[in-house]
N, C-alpha and C positions, 0 to 999 in steps of 0.2 A: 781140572774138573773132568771125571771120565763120560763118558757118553751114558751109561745108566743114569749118572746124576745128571746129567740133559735132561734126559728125556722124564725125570718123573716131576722134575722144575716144569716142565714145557706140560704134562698133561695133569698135572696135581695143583704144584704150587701155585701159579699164576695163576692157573682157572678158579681155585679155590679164592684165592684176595678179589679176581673178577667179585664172583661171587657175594663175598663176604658184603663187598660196598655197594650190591645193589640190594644185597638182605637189608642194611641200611636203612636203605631209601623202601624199602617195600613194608620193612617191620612197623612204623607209623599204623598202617593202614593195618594191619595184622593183629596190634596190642590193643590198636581202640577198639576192632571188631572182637577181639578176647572180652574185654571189658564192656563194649559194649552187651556185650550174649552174656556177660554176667548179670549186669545192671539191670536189665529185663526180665530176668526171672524171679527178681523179690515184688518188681512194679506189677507182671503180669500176674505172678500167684495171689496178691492182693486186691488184685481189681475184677479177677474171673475166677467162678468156683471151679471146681476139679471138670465138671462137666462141660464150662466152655470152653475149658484150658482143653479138654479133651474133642472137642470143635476144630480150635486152632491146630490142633497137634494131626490130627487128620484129612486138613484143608490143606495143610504145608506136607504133607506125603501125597496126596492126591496132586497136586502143582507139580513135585518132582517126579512124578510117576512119568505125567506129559510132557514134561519137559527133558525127560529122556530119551523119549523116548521121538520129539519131533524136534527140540531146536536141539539140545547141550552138544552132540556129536559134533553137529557144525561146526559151534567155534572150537571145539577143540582140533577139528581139520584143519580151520584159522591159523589158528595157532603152528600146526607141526608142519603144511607147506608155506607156510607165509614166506621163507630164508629162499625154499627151492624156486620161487615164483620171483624173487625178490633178486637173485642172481638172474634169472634169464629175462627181467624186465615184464614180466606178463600180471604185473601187480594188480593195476585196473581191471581187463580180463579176470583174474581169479575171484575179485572183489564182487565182479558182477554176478559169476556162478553163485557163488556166495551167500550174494543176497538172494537170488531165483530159487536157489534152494531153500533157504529158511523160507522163504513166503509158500514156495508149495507146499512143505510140510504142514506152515500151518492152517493153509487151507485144509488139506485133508484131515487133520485134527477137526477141525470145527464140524468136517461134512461127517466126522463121524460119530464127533461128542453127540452134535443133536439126533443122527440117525440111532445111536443107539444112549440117549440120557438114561433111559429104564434101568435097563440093567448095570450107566453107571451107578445109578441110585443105593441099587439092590445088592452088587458086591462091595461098593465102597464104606457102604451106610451112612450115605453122604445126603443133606436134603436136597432139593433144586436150587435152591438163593446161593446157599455153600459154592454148588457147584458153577452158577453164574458168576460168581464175585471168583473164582479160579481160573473162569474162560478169560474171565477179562484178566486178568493180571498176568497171565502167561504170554499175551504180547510185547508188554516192555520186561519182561523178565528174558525174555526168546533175544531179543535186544543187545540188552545190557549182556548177556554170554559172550554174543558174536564181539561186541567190542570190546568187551574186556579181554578177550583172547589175541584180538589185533596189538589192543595195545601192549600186551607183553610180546607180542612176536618183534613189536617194535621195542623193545627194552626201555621203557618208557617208565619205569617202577615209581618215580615222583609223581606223574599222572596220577595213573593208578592209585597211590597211596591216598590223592589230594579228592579225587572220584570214591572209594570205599570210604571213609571218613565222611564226608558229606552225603551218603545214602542213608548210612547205619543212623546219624544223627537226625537227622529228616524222619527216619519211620519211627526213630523209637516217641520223637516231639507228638509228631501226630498222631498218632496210635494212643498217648496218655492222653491227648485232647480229645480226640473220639470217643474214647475210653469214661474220661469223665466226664461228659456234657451230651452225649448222645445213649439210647439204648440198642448198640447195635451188636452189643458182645465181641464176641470172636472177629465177628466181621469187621470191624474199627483196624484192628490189624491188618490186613489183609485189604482196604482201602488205602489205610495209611503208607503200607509196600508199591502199592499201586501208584500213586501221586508222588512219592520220595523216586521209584525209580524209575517214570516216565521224566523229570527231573535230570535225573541221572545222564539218562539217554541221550537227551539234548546236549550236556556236557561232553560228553564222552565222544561226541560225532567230530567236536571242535577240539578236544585233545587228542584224538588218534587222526586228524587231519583227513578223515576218510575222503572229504566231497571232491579234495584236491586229485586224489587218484581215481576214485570210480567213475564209472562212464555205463552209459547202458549199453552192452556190449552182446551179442550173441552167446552164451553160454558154451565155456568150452569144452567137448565131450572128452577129450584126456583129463582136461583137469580135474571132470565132475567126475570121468571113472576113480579118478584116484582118492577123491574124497569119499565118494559111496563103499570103496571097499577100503580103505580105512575105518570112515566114520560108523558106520553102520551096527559091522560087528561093536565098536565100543557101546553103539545106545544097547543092542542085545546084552552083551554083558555087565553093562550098568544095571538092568531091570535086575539081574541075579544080583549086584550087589543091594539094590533096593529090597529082593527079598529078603536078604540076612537082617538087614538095618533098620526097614518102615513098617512090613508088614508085621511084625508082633504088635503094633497098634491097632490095624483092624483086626485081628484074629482075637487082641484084647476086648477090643467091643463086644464080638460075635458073643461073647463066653461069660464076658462080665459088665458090660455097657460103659459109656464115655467116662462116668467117673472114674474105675482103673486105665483107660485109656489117656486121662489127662495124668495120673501118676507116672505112666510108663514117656509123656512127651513131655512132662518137667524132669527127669532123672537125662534122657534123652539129650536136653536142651543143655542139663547142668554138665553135660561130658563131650557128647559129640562134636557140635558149632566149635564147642571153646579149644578140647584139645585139636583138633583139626584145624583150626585158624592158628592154633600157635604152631603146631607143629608142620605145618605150610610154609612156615616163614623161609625155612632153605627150599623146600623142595619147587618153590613159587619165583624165586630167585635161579633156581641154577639150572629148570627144564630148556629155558629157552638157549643157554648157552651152552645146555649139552647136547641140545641139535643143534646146531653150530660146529661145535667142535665134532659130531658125528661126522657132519657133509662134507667138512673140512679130513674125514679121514685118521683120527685121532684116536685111540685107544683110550676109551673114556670108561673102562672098568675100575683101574685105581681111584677114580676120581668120585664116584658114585660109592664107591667102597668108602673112602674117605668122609663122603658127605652122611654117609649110613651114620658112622662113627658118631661124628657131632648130635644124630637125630638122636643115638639111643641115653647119650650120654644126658640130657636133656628130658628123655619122654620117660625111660625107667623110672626116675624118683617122682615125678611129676603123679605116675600111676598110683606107684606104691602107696604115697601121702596120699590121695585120693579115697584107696582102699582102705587105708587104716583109720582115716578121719570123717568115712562117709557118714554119721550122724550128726557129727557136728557141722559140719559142709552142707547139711542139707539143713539143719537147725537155723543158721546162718543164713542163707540163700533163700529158702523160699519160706511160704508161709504154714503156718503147722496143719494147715487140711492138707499138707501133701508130705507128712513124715514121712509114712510109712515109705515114700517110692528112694528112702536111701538104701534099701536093700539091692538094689539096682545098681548102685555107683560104681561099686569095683566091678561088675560085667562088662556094664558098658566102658567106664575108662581102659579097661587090660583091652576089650575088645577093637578101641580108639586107635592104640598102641599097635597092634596087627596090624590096620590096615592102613594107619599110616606107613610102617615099614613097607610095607606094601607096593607102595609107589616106586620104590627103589628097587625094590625087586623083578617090577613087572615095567620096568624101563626099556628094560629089553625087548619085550614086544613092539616098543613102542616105534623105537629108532629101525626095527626090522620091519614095521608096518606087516606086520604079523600078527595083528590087533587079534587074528578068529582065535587065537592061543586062549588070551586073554577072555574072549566072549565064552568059550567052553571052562574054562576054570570057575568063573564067575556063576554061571548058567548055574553048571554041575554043585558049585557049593550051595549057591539061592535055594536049588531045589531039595538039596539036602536040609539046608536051614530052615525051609520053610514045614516041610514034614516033619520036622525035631521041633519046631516051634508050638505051631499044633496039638502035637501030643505033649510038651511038654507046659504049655500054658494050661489047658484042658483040665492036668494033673494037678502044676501046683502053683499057676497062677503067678505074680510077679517073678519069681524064681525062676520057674520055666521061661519065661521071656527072658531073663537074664542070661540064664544058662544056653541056650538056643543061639544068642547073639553072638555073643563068646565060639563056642564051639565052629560056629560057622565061619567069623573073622579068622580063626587062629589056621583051618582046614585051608583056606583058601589063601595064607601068607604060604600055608606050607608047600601047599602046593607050588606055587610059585618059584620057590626055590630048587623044590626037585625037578620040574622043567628047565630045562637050562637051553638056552641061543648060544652057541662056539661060536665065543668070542669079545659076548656081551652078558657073558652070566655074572652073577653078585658073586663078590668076596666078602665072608661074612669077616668082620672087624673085631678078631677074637682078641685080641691087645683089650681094646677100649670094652670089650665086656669081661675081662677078666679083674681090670679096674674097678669096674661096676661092682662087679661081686664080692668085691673084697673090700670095701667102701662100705657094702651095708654091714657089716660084720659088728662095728663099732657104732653104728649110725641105731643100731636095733638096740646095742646095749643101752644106749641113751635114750631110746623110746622108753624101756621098760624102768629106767630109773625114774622119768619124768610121772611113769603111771604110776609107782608105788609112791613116790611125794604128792601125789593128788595136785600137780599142776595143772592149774587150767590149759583145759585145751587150745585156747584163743593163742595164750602164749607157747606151749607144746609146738603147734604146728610150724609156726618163722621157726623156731630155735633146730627143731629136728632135720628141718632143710635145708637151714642155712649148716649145719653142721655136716650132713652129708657133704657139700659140694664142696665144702673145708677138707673134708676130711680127701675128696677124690683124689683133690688138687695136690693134697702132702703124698698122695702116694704115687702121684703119676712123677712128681719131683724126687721121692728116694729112689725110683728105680731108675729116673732121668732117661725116660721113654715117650717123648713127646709124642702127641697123636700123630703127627707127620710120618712116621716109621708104622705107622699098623698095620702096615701090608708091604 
């Protein structure tokens, strides 16, 4: 075995079977919350009209606006020194920064929701009650970040799987009891989240083992430097991607009020949550071990390249089918006061697709802690999206929202790509999209016969995907080009 075959065993192969068995153990947790975020949208489109669904969908962008903006950074600091602190014994120590910083943030949040509620009122188009029932649940929300980012730092993925499973089932229980035996609308949700992942929390302290290593400790001013300029720029560039992605909801109101606003967060609910949780399933799995193999000194490009591979081979048809079936899917799924918002489907799905590639591209900032990259890409595209949103909603109404989303997700993959870190840039996995494309070739013939026999679409959809992934499979085997070789 010559030394090239070493070394792509040593940063490919292994790490990928790594991989592979804690995707395993983390997919549980990944399929239910797919299905769970399915199951939801027929219960919730029938139990709230367009207008409270349009409530919910603005109370859940309003929550992540602040929790971008005060906890999410954190644990994802959690997360990326947990290995570095973990090797020089300074566990406890980091744990205490940790928590001193989430609680001052959220102190400041609160000193400044109330100083300035007005004007949340007036930009969000948020009532007060709304906005009270979002003060509160942003603390065990602020929470459950922090430890769920420990516990992946601890590669703990059975936790974790056995903790998201027992959340997801909690709200959606309660939320249909709320839902039918109280008149509280929207807010039944949003209670129900509250109670399920205060819940959560408790768990979660006794499976990431936290009490055993924290101590109240002095707060360490290296450590906390290296979090704030880490974490920081990520909440800034988070706001930019919250522009591309939440704000066509209130700019939906501004224009047309809550009921196109609850069409544009049921189309929202039907793409984003779901593809995003399934297409998390590697990237959820292999971050933690690709800081690991970072610190460790490892040329961890093929390896990301590799894992691209798998994502697209996966999220491509997943879209397509989306795009092609988005009335029937939406026919399906929710209830018929929200047809019209399947005009939305393939934006938001193709849009899904960016930016989950996304992660893999912009990895590289990550392991360089070169995060401001990241915050100026993100910024710069938000504010683009959000001007293109604007004008294009204004015009033509769900479209423009569609179109706006897209455009913004696809500018800010691209972006990404053409900045490059020497050393740690993407190799794009042209092998496994050449497969791809010549896959649908025959996968389309078969669409368009199933359309001229007037097949139902129920049956259409299994038969045309499952023929895809048939078909990939014969052609990755005549050319006998396993994905291992894509780079």
């Amino acid at each position: 075995m010559n030394e090239k075959v070493e070394n792509y065993i040593k940063q490919v192969v292994v790490p990928t079977q790594d991989i592979f068995r804690d995707m395993l153990k983390y997919a549980p947790s990944k399929l239910f919350g797919l299905f769970g975020n399915a199951v939801i949208i027929p219960v919730y489109t029938n139990m709230l009209s367009p207008s409270e669904y349009g409530i919910y969908a603005i109370s859940l962008a309003v929550l992540s606006f602040l929790c971008i903006i005060f906890s999410d950074w954190v644990g994802l600091s959690g997360l990326r020194f947990f290995r570095i602190n973990q090797i020089s014994e300074e566990i406890p120590k980091y744990l205490s920064t940790l928590t001193l910083l989430l609680c001052s943030n959220l102190a400041v949040m609160y000193v400044l929701a109330i100083t300035f509620r007005q004007k949340f009122y007036e930009y969000f188009n948020i009532s007060p009650k709304v906005f009270l029932f979002v003060l509160v649940l942003i603390i065990p929300v602020a929470i459950r970040a922090l430890l769920f980012q420990v516990l992946r730092a601890q590669i703990k993925p059975g936790a974790f799987t056995v903790s998201t499973i027992i959340n997801q089932l909690m709200t959606i229980v309660i939320a249909v009891l709320l839902l039918k035996y109280t008149n509280l609308g929207a807010m039944s949700i949003l209670l129900a989240m509250a109670v399920s992942i205060t819940v959560i929390d408790i768990v979660l302290i006794f499976q990431s083992n936290i009490i055993k290593y924290f101590r109240f400790e002095k707060p360490d001013l290296k450590i906390l430097k290296s979090i704030m300029f880490y974490g920081a720029p990520l909440a800034i560039a988070s706001l930019g991607l919250w522009m591309i992605n939440q704000s066509s909801k209130f700019i939906t109101t501004h224009f047309y009020g809550l009921r196109d606003a609850g069409l544009v967060g049921v189309a929202y609910n039907m793409t984003f949550p779901i593809l995003l949780t399934l297409f998390a399933i590697i990237t959820i799995a292999a971050y933690p071990r690709i800081i690991n193999l970072y610190e460790d000194k490892v040329d961890i490009r093929p390896l990301v390249s590799k894992l691209s591979a798998y994502y697209l081979i996966v999220a491509i048809p997943i879209v397509a089918f989306i795009a092609v079936y988005s009335p029937d899917l939406m026919t399906l799924f929710a209830n018929s006061k929200y047809q019209n918002a399947y005009v939305l489907l393939p934006y938001f799905s193709l849009s899904a697709l960016f930016l989950s590639l996304a992660d893999y591209t912009t990895m590289q900032y990550h392991l360089a802690n070169k995060t401001y990259i990241l915050t100026c890409l993100k910024i710069s595209t938000g504010v683009v999206g959000l001007i293109l949103s604007i004008f294009l909603i204004k015009s033509f109404g769900l479209i423009g929202v569609g179109i706006g989303t897209l455009v913004s997700n696809a500018l800010y993959f691209l972006l990404s790509v053409v900045i490059k870190l020497e050393g740690l840039e993407w190799k794009i996995p042209f092998r496994a999209l050449s497969h791809i494309a010549t896959s649908f070739l025959p996968t389309g013939g078969l669409y368009w016969i199933l359309k001229l026999a007037n097949v139902n679409s129920i049956i259409q959809m299994p038969l045309v995907l499952l023929f895809y992934y048939l078909t990939f499979y014969g052609i990755r085997k005549l050319f006998e080009e396993p994905l291992l070789k894509d780079n």
